[in-house]
MIMIVO-906241 format. One record per residue (C-alpha): residue number from 1; x, y, z. Coordinates in steps of 0.001 Angstrom, whole numbers. Example, Ala and Ser with C-alpha at 12.3 -4.5 7.8 and 13.67 -1.06 7.14 Angstrom:
2
     k         u         v         w
     1     12300     -4500      7800
     2     13670     -1060      7140
REM end
This chain:
241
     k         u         v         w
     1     13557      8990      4422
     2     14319     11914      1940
     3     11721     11859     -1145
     4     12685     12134     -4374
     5     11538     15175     -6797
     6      9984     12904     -8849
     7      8227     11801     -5561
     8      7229     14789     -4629
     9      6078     15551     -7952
    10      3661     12539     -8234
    11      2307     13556     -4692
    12      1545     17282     -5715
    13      -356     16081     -8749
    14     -2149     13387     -6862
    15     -3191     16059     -4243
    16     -4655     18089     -7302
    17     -6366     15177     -8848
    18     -7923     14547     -5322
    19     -9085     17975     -4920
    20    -10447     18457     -8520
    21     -8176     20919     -9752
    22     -7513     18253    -12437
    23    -10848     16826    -13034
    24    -11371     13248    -14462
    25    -11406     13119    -18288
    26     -9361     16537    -17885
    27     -5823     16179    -19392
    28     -2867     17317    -17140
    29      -385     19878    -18646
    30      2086     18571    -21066
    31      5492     17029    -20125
    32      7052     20311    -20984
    33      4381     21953    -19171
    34      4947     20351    -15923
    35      8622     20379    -16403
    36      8971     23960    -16624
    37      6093     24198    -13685
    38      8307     21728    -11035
    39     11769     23216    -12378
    40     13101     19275    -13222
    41     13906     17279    -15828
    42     11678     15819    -18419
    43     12724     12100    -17410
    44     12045     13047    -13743
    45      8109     14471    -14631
    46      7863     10902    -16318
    47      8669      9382    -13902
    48      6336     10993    -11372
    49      3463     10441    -14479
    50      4686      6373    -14282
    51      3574      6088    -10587
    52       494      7944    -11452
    53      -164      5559    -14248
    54       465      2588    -11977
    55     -2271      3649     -9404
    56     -5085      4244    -11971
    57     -5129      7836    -11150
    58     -4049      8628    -15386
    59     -3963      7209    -18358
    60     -1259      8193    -20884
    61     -2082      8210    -24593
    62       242      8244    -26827
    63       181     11724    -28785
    64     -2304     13192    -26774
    65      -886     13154    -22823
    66     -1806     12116    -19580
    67     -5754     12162    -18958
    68     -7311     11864    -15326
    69     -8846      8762    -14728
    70    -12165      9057    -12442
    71    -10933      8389     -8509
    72    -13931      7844     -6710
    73    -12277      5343     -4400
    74     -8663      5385     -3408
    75     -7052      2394     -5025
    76     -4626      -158     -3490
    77     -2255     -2035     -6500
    78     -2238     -5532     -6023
    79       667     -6351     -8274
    80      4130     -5309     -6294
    81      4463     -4023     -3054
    82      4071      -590     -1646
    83      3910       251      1824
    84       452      2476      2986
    85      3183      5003      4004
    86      4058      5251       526
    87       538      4838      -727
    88      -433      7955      1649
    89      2357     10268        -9
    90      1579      9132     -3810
    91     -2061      9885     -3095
    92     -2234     12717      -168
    93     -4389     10724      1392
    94     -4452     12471      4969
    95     -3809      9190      6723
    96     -2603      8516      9750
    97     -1894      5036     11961
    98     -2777      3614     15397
    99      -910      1195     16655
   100     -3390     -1222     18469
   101      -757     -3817     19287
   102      2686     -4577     19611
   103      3889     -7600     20837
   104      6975    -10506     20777
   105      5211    -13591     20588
   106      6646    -17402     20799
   107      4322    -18648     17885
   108      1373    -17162     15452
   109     -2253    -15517     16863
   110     -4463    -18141     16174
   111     -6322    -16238     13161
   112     -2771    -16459     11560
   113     -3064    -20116     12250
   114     -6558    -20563     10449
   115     -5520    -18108      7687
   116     -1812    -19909      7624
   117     -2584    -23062      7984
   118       683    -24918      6545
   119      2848    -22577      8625
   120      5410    -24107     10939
   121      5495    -22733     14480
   122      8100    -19571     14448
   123      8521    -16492     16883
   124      7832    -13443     15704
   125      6242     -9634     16109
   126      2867     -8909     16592
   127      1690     -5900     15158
   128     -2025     -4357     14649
   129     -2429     -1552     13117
   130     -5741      1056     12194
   131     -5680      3261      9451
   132     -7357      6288      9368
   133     -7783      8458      6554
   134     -9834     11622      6945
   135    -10326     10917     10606
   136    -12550      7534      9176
   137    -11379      3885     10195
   138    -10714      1902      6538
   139     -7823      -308      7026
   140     -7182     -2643      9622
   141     -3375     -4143      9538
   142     -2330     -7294     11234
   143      1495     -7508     10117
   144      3460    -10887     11952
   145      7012    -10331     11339
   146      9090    -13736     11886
   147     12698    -13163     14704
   148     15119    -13607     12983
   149     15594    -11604     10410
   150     13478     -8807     12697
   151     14856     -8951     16417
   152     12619     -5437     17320
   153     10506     -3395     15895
   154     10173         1     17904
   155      6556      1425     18236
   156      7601      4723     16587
   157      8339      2567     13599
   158      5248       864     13845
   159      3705      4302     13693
   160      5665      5639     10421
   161      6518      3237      8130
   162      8454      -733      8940
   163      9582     -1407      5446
   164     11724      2035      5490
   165     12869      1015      8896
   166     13806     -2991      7457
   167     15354     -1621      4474
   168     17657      1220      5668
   169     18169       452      8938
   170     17789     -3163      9148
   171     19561     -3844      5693
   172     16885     -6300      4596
   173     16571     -6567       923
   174     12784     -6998       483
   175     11776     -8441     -2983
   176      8459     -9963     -3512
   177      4979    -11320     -2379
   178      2090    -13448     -2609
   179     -1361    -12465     -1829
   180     -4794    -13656     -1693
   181     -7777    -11309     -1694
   182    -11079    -12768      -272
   183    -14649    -11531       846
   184    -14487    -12888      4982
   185    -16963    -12542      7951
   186    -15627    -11229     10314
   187    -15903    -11041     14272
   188    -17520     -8202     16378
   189    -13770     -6653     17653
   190    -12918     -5914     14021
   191    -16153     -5317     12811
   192    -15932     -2528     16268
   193    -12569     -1069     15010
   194    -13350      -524     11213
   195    -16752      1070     11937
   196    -18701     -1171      9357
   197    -22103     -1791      9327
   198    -21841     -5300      8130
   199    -19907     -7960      9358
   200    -17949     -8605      6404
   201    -13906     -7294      4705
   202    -12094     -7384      1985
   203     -9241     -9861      3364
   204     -5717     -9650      1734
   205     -3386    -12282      2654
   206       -90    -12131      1778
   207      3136    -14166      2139
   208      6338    -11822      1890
   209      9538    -12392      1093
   210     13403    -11052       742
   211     15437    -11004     -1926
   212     16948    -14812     -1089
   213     13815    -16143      -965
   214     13557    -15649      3210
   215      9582    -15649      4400
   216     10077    -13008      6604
   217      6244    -11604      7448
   218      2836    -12794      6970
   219      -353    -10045      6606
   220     -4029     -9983      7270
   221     -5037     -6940      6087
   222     -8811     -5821      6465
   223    -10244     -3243      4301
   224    -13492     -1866      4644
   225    -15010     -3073      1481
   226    -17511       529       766
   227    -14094      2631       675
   228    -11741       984     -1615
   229    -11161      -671     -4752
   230     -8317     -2779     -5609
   231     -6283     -2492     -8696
   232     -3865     -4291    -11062
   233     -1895     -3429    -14084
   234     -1549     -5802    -16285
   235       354     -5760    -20071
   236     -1001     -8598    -22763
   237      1728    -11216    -23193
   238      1719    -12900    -26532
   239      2270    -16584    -26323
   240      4042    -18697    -29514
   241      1916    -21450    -29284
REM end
């Protein structure tokens, strides 16, 4: 899938912040600045400073610019959903995947059972998935993707990225999800393939849906809980009471 400048944009910066050639507390060069240095438009350079903002890499004060928040742990929004495709161009995060598993099954692994518990009895996809980033294990993926709307799911796409694959090649209009972060033992095998010394993960759960309101895959993702921090955005609502 083509990026767009303001994509690319974003990921240059991010690479900088990364490799402290902006340094937290450091403001980044103006909007005109930056706009003359990537040859676009100011609303595409604010846009590219929007996704920053939404990671927690900057802060933008009004008046003064965008100043570099300190990134001492790569951080995962909670609120929305972003692929770790997309999460490993906005932050240059030199990941890659393994694909572990692969598989058409008649009804959920029983971990999705115990995690799933009110969840009828549908076939689906089995994937498992390692992340890597810098070589290290972090992120272990376990992604069960309901048939239909998914018939197959090639192990090349596995490998790259399946929500660019469902949306433009698929058609599926993917919309929204719910998730549930907990703090979970875990068994030997995935203690194994994350490399942690303890036998506990940051858990995320997550129900996901389409655009009509279809439940179309269910994730256990496993993070290894010294590596990341998790991160939401959120704007004060005022309530008339």
């Amino acid at each position: 899938m083509t990026q767009s400048k303001s994509d690319l944009i974003a990921q240059d910066i991010a690479s900088k912040i990364r490799f402290k050639q902006y340094c937290p507390g450091e403001y980044l060069p103006s909007e005109s600045q930056l706009t003359t240095l990537y040859g676009s438009s100011r609303e595409t350079v604010r846009k590219a400073l929007e996704q920053l903002n939404s990671l927690g890499m900057i802060q933008k004060i009004k008046g003064k610019g965008s100043i570099v928040l300190d990134l001492e742990k790569y951080s995962f929004p909670l609120s929305g959903i972003t692929s770790f495709s997309e999460l490993n161009k906005s932050l240059g995060m030199n990941a890659k995947t393994q694909v572990l598993k692969l598989d058409k099954m008649e009804d959920l692994p029983g971990l999705f059972k115990e995690k799933f518990p009110n969840q009828e009895k549908q076939a689906g996809i089995y994937v498992e998935r390692l992340r890597l980033i810098d070589n290290q294990p972090q992120v272990l993926d376990c992604d069960y993707l309901f048939t239909p709307p998914i018939e197959e799911l090639p192990k090349e796409v596995a490998e790259s990225s399946i929500y660019d694959y469902l949306e433009n090649k698929v058609g599926l209009n993917i919309s929204y999800a719910t998730k549930e972060i907990t703090v979970e033992k875990v068994n030997n095998e995935l203690q194994d393939k994350l490399k942690i010394p303890d036998d506990v993960a940051v858990l995320v759960a997550s129900h996901n849906f389409l655009n009509d309101t279809t439940l179309f895959q269910l994730t256990l993702s496993f993070h290894n809980p010294a590596k990341f921090k998790f991160v939401d955005f959120a704007r004060r609502q005022k309530i008339q009471l």
